[in-house]
C-alpha positions in Angstrom: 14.5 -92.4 33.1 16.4 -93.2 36.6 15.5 -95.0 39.6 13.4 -93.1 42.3 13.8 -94.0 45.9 12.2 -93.4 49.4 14.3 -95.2 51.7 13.2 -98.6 50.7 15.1 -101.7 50.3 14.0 -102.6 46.9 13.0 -99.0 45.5 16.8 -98.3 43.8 15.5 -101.2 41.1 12.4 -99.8 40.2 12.6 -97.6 37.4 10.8 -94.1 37.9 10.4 -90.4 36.5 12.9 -88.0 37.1 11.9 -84.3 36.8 14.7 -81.9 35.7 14.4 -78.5 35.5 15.2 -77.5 31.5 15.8 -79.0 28.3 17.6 -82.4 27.8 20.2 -82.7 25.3 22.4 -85.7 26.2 22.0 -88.6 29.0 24.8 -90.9 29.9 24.1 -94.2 32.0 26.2 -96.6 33.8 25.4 -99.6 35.6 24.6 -98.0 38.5 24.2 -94.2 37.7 22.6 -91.6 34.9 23.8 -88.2 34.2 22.3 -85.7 32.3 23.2 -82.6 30.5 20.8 -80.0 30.0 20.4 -77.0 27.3 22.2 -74.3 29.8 25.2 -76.6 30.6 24.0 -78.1 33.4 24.8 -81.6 34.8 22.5 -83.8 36.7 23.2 -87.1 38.2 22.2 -89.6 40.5 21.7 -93.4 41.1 24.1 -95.5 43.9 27.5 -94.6 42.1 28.1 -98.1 42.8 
């Protein structure tokens, strides 16, 4: 779930593994961003928050 880039043009659109260290237990997603909240409260998020 996400998008994983490495500096190229057309890598934000190309859907890819993302590695989070714990538990999930709820994702949200936008149109341009995903969150995630994990077992110990914590909150990760990425994507291009356009």
């Amino acid at each position: 779930l996400g998008r994983v880039t490495e500096g190229k043009d057309d890598a934000e659109l190309t859907p890819g593994e993302v590695k989070l260290p714990g538990k999930v237990i709820q994702v949200w997603a936008g149109d341009s961003h995903t969150a995630a909240l994990l077992d110990d409260g914590r909150v990760f998020a990425w994507g291009t928050f356009r």
